[in-house]
C-alpha positions as CSV (number, residue, x, y, z in Angstrom):
1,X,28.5,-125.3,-36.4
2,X,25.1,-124.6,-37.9
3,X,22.8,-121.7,-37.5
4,X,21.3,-123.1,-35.1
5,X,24.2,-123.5,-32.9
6,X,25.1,-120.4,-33.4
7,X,21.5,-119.0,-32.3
8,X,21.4,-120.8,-29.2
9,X,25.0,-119.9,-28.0
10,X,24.2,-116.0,-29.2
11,X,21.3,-116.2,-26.7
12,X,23.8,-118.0,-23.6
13,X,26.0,-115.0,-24.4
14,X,28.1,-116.9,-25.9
15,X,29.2,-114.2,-29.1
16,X,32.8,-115.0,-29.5
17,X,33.1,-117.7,-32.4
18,X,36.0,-120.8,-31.9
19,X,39.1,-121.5,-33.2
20,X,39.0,-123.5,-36.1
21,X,39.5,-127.0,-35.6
22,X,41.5,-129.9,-36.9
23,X,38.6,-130.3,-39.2
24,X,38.5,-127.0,-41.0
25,X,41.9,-126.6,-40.7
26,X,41.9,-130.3,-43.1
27,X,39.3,-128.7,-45.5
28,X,41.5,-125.7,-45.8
29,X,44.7,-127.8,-47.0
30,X,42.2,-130.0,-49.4
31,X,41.1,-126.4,-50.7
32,X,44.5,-125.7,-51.5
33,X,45.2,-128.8,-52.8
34,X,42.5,-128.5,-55.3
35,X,43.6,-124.7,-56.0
36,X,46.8,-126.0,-57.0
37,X,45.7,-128.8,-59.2
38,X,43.3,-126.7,-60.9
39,X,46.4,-124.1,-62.0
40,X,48.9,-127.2,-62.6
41,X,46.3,-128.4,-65.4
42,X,44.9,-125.4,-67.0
43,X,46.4,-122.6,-69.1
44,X,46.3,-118.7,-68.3
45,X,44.8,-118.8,-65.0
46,X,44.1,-115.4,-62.9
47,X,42.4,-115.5,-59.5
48,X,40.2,-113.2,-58.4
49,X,39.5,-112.4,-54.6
50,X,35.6,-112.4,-53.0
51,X,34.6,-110.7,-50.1
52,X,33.3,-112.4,-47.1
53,X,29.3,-111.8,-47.4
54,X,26.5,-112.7,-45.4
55,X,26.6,-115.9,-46.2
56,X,29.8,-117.5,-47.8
57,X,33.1,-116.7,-46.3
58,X,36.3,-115.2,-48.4
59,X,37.0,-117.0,-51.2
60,X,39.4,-117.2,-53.9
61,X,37.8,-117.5,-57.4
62,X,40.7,-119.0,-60.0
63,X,39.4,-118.7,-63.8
64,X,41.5,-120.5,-67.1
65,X,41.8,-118.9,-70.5
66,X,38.5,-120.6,-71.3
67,X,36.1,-119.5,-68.9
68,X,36.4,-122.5,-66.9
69,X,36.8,-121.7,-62.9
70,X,37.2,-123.3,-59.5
71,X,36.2,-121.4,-56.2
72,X,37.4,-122.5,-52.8
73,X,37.5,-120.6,-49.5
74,X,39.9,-118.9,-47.8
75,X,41.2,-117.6,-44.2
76,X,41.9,-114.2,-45.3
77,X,43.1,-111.5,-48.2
78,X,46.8,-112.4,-46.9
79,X,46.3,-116.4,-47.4
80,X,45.2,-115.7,-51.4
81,X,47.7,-113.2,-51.8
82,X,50.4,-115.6,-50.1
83,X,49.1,-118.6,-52.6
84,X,49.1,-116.5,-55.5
85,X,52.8,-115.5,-55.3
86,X,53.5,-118.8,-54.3
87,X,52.6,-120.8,-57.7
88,X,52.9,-117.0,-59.9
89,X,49.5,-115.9,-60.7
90,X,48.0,-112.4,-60.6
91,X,45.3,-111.6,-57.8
92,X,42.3,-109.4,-58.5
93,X,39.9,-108.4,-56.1
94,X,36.6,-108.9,-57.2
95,X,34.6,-106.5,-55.8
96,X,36.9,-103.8,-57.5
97,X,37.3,-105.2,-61.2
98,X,34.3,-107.6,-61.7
99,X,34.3,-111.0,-63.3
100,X,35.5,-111.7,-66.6
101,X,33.5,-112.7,-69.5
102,X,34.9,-115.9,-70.1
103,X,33.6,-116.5,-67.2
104,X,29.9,-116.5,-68.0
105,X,30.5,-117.3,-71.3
106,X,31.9,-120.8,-70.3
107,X,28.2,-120.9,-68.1
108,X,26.6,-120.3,-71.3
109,X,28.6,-122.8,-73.0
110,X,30.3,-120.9,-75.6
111,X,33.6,-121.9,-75.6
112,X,36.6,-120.2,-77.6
113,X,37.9,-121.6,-80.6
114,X,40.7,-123.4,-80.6
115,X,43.6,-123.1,-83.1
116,X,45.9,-126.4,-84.0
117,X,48.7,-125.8,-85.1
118,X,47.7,-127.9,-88.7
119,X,45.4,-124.8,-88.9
120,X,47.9,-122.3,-89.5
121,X,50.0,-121.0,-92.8
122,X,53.5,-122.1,-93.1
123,X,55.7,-119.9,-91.0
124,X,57.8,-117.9,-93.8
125,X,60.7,-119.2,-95.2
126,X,59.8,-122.5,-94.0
127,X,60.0,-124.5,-97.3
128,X,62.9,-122.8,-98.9
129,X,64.6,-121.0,-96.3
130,X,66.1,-117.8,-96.2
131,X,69.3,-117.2,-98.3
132,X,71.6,-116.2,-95.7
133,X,70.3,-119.3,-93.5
134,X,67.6,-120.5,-91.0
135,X,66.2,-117.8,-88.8
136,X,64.7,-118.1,-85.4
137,X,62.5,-115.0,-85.5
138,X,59.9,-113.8,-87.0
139,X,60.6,-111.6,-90.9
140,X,61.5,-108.4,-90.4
141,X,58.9,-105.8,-90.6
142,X,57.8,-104.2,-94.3
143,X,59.9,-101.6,-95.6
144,X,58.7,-97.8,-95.7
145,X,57.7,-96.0,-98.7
């Protein structure tokens, strides 16, 4: 329904909106869909909730560990909060914490570096090993003076 639509059935009187449709009730389980992929194939992903404005209705905002993010719409506060808890991911609401940086960072294109792991030092006691035997953890801490 366009804004035209809904200015001509505002003047008939006509104020109550429609049940969604088969339609938008598709879109909604493609939104989801693509919600879910987008968390399946990135790492460190938080979702943050945005108010229903003027023009855009709720939506739910996911961002990765690089900046990178994904925003579909949704029904209501209780549909992102259900979706979240559903695949494990913390929910923030927007309009209360902001957006992170990462986020406009990644629109800048500055990306984070990443580390390979042929980048880093041998973990200690990898070439000799420790006396008493291999050890799963990291060294103990220094000892106090």
């Amino acid at each position: 329904m366009g804004f035209s639509d809904r200015l001509r059935s505002w003047f008939k009187g006509d104020s109550k909106r429609s049940a969604p449709g088969k339609s938008s009730d598709q879109s909604s389980r493609s939104s989801t869909k693509e919600l879910e992929e987008f968390v399946r194939s990135r790492i460190g992903v938080e979702a943050f909730l945005e108010p229903k404005t003027a023009i855009y209705s709720t939506t739910l905002l996911l961002v990765a560990d690089d900046g990178e993010y994904l925003r579909r719409p949704v029904k209501d506060r209780d549909q992102a909060g259900e979706f979240c808890g559903k695949i494990n991911i913390p929910l923030y609401d927007a309009a209360k914490v902001g957006y992170p940086k990462r986020m406009r960072d990644y629109d800048q294109g500055n990306r984070p570096p990443k580390v390979d792991l042929s980048e880093l030092p041998p973990w200690p006691g990898d070439d000799d090993g420790p006396p008493d035997g291999p050890s799963d953890g990291p060294p103990p801490p220094p000892a106090r003076d």
